[in-house]
N, CA, C and O atoms as a Tinker XYZ file with bonds, in Angstrom:
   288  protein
     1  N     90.528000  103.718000   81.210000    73     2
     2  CA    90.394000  102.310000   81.515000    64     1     3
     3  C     90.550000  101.536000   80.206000    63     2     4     5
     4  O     89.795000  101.815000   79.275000    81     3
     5  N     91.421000  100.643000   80.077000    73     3     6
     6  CA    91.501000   99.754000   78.809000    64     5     7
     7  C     90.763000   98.273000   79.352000    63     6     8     9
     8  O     90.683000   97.583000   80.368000    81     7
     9  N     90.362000   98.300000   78.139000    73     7    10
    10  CA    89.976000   96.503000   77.938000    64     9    11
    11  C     90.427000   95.198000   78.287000    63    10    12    13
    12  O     89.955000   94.266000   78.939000    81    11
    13  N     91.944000   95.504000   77.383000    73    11    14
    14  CA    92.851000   94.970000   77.249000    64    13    15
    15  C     93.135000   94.516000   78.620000    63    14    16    17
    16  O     92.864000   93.393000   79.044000    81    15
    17  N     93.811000   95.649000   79.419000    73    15    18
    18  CA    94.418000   95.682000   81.116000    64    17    19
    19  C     92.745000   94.655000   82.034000    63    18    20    21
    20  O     92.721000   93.609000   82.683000    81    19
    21  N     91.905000   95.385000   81.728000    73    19    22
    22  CA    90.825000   94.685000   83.202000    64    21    23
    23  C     90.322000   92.661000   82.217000    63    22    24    25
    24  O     89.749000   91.718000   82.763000    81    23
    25  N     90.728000   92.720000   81.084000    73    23    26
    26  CA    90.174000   91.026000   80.638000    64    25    27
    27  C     91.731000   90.482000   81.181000    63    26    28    29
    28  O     91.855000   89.468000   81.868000    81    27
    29  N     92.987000   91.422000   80.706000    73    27    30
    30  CA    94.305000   90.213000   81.311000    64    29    31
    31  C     94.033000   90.270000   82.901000    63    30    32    33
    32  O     94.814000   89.537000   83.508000    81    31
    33  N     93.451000   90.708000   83.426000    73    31    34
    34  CA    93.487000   90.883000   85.053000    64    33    35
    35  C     92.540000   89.798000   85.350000    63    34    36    37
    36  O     92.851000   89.027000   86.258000    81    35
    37  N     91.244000   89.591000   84.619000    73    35    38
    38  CA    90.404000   88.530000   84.876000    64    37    39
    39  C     90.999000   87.267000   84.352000    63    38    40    41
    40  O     90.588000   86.218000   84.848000    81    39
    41  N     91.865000   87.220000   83.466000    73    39    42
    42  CA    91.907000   85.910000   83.062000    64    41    43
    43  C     93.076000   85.511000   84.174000    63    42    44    45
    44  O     93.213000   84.306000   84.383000    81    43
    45  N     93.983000   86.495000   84.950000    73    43    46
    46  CA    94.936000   85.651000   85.241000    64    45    47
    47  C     94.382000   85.390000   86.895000    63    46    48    49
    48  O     95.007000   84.748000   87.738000    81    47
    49  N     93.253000   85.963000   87.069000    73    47    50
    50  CA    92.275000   85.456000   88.410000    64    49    51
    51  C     91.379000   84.402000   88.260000    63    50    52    53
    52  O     90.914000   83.836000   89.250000    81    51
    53  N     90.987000   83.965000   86.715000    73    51    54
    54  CA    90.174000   83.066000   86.769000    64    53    55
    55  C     91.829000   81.793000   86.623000    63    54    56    57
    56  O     91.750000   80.782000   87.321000    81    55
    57  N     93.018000   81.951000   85.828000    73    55    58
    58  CA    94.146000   81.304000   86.166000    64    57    59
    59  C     94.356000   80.366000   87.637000    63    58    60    61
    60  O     94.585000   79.166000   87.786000    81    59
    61  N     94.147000   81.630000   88.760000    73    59    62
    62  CA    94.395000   81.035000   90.091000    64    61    63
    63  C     93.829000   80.719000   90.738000    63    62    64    65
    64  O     94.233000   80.324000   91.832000    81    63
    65  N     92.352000   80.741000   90.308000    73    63    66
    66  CA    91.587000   80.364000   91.100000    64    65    67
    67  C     91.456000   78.868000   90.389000    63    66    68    69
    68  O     91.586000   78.036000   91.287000    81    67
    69  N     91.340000   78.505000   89.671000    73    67    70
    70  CA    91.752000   76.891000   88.963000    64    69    71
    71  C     93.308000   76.338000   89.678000    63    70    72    73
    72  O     93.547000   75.258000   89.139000    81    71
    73  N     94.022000   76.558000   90.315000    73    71    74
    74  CA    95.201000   76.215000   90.534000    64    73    75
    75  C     94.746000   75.771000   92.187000    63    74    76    77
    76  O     95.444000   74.972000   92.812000    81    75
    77  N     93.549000   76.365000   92.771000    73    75    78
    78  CA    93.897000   76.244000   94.162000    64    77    79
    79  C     92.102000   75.141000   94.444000    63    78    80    81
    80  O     91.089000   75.145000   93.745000    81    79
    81  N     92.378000   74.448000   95.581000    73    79    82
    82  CA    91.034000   73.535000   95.847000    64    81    83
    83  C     90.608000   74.421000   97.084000    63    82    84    85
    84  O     91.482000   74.698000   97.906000    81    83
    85  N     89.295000   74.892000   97.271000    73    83    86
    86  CA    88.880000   75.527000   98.602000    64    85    87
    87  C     88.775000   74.564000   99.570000    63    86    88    89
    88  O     88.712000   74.873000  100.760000    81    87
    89  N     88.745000   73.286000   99.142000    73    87    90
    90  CA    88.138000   72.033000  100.126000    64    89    91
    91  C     89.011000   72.323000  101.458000    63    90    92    93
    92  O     88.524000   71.751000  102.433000    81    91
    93  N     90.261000   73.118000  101.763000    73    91    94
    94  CA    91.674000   72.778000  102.952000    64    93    95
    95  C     91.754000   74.219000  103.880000    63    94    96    97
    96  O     92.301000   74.533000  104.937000    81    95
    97  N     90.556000   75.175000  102.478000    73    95    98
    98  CA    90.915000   76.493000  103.469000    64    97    99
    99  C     89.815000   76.997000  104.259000    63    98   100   101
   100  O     88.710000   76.911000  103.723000    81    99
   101  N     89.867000   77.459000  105.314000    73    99   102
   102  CA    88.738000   77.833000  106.087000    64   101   103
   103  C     88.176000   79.031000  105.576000    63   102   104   105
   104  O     88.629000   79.753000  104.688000    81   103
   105  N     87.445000   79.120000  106.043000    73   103   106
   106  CA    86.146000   80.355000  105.930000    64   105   107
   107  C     87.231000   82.137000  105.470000    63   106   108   109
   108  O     87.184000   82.852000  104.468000    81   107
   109  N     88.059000   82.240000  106.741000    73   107   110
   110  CA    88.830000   83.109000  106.664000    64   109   111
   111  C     89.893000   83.532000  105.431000    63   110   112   113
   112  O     90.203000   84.574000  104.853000    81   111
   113  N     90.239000   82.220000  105.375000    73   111   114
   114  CA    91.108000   81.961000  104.238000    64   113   115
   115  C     90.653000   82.056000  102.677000    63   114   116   117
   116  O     91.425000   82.260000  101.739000    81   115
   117  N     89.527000   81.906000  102.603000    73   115   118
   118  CA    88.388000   82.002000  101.665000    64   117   119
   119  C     88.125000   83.559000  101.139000    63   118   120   121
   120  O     88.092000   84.009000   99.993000    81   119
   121  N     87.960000   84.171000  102.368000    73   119   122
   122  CA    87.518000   84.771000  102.267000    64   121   123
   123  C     88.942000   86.565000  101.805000    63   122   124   125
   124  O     88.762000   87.652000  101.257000    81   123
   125  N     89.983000   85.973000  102.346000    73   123   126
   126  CA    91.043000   86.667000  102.241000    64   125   127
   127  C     91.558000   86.789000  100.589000    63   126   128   129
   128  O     92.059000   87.731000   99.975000    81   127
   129  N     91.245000   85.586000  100.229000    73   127   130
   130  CA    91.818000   85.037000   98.873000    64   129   131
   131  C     90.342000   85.449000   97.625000    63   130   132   133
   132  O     90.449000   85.658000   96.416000    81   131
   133  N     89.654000   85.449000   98.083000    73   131   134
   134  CA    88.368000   86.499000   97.388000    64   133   135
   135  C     88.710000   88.065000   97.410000    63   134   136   137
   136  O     88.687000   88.659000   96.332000    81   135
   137  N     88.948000   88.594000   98.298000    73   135   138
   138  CA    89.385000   89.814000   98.706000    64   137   139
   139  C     90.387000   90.697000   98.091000    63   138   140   141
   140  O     90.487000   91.916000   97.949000    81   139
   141  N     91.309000   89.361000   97.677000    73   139   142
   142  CA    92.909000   89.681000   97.006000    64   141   143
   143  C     92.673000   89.936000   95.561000    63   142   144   145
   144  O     93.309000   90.703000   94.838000    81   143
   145  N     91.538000   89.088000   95.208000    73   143   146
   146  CA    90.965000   88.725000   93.483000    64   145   147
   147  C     90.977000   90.393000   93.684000    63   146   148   149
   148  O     91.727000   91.346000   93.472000    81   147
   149  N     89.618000   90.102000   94.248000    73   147   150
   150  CA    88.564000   91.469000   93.992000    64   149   151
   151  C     89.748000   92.934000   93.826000    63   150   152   153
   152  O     89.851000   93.647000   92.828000    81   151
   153  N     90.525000   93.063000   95.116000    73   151   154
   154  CA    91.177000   94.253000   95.344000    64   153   155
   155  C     91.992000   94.358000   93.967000    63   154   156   157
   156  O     92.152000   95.330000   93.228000    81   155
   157  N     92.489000   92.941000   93.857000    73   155   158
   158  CA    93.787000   93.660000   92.346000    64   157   159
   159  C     92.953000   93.958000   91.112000    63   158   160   161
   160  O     93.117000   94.805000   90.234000    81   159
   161  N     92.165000   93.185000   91.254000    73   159   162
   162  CA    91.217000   93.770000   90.031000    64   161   163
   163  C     90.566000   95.703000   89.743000    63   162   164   165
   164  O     90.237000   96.371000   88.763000    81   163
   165  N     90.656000   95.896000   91.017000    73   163   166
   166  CA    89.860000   96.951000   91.292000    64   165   167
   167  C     90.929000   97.903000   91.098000    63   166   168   169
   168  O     91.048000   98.800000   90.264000    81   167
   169  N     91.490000   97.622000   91.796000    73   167   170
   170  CA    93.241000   98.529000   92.028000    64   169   171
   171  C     93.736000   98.622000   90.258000    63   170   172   173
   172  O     94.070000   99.753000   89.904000    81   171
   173  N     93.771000   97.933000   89.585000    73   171   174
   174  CA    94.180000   97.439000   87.944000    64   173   175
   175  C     92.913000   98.467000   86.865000    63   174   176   177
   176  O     93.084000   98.711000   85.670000    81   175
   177  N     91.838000   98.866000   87.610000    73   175   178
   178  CA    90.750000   99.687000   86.895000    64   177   179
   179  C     90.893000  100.570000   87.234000    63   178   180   181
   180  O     90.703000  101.478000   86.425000    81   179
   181  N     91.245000  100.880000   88.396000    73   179   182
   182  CA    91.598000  102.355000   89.009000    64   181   183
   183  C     92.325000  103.058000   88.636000    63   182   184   185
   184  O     92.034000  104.224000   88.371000    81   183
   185  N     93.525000  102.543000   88.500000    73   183   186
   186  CA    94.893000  102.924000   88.027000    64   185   187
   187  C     95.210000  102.457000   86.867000    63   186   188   189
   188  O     96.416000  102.443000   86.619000    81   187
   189  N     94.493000  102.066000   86.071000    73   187   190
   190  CA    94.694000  102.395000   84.427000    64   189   191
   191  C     95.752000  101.118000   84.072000    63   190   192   193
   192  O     96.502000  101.149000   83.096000    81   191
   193  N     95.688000  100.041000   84.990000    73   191   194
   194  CA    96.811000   99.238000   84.956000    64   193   195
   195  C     98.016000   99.407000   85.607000    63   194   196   197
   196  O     98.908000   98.642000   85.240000    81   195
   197  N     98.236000  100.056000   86.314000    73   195   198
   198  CA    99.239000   99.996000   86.959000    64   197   199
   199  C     99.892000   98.938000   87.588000    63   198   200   201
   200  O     99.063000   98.147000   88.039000    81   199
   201  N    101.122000   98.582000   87.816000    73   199   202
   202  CA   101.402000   97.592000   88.364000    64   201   203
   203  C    101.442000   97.692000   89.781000    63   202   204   205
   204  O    101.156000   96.768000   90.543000    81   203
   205  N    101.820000   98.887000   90.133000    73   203   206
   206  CA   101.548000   99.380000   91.514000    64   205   207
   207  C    100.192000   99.250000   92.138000    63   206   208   209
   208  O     99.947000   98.808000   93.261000    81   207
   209  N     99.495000   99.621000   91.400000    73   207   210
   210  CA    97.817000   99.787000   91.803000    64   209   211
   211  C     97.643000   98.817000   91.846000    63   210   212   213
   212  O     97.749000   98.501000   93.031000    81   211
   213  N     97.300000   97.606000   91.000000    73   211   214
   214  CA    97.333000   96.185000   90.938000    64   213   215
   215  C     97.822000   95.372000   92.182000    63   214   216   217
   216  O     97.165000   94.618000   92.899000    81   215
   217  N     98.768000   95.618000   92.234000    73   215   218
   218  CA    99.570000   94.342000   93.551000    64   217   219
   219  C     99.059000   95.781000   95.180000    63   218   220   221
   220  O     99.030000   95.529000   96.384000    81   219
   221  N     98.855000   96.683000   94.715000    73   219   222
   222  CA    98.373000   97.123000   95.921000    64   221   223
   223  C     96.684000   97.125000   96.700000    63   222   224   225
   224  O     96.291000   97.088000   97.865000    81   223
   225  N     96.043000   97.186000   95.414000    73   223   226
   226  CA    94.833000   96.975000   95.523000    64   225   227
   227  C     94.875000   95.697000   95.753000    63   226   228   229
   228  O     94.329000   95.589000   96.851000    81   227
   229  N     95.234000   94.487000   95.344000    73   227   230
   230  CA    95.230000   92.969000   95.606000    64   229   231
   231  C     95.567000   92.948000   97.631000    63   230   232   233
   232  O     94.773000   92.307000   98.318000    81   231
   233  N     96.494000   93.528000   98.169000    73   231   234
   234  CA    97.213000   93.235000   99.090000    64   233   235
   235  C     95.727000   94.335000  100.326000    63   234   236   237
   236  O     95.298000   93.800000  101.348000    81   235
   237  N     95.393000   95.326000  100.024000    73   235   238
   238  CA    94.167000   95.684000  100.395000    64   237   239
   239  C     93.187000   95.187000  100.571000    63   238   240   241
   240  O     92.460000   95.311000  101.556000    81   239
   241  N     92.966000   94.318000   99.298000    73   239   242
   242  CA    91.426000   93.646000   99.575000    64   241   243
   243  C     92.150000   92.257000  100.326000    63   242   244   245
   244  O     91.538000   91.934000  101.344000    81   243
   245  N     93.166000   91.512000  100.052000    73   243   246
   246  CA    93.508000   90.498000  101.015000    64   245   247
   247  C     93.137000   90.885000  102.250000    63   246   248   249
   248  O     92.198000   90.255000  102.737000    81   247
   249  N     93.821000   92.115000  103.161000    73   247   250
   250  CA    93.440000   92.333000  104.357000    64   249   251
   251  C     92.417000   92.381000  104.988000    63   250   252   253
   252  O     92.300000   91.908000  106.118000    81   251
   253  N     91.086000   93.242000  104.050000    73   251   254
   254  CA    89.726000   93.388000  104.415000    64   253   255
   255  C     89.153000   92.282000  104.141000    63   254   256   257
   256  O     88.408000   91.989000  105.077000    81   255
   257  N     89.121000   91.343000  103.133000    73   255   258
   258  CA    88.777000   89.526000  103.508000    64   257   259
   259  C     89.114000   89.016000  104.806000    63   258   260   261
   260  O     88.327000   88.704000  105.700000    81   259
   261  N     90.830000   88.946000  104.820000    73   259   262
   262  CA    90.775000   88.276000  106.318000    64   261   263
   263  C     90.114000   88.963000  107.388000    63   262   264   265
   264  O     89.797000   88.335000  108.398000    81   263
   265  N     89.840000   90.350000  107.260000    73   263   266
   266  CA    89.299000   91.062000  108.760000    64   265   267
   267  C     87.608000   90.002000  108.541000    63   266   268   269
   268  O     86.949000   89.322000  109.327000    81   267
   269  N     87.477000   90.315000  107.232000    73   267   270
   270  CA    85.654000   90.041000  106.903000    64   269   271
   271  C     85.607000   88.581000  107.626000    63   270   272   273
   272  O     84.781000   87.943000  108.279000    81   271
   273  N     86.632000   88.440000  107.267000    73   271   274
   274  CA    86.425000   86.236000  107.142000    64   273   275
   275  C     86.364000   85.694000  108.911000    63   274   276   277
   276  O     85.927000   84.658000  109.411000    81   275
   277  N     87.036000   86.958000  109.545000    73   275   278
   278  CA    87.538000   86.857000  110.971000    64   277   279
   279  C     86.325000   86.623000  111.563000    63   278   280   281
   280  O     86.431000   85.998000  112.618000    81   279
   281  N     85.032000   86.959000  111.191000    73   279   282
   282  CA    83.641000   86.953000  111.961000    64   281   283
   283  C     83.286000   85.936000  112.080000    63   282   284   285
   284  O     82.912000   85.489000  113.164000    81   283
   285  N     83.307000   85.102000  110.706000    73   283   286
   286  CA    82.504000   83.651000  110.280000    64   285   287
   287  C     82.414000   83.015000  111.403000    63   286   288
   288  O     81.875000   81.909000  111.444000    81   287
């Protein structure tokens, strides 16, 4: 696990999450887009940085947000 790889992964999530207003998205949507953070982040520690792991772990946790968000 490098340093380097999991702080560029946080900074470019704390990046998008400044780019977007929650005020327009619902609960679900919220919750999908939390999900996406979390997963690429996770996916990016897992896999040592991978770019694969990264955009796959992101696209994972998107899904299990929207299932999560589906309850609200």
């Amino acid at each position: 696990m490098h340093a380097r790889t999991i702080l560029t992964a946080l900074v470019l999530m704390l990046f998008a999450t400044g780019c977007a207003t929650w005020d327009g998205l619902s609960s679900r949507q919220k919750s999908a887009a939390v999900g996406a953070g979390v997963g690429g982040v996770a996916g990016a520690v897992v896999t040592d940085g991978s770019v694969l792991g990264t955009v796959g772990g992101a696209a994972i946790g998107g899904v299990i947000g929207d299932q999560v968000g589906k309850g609200r």
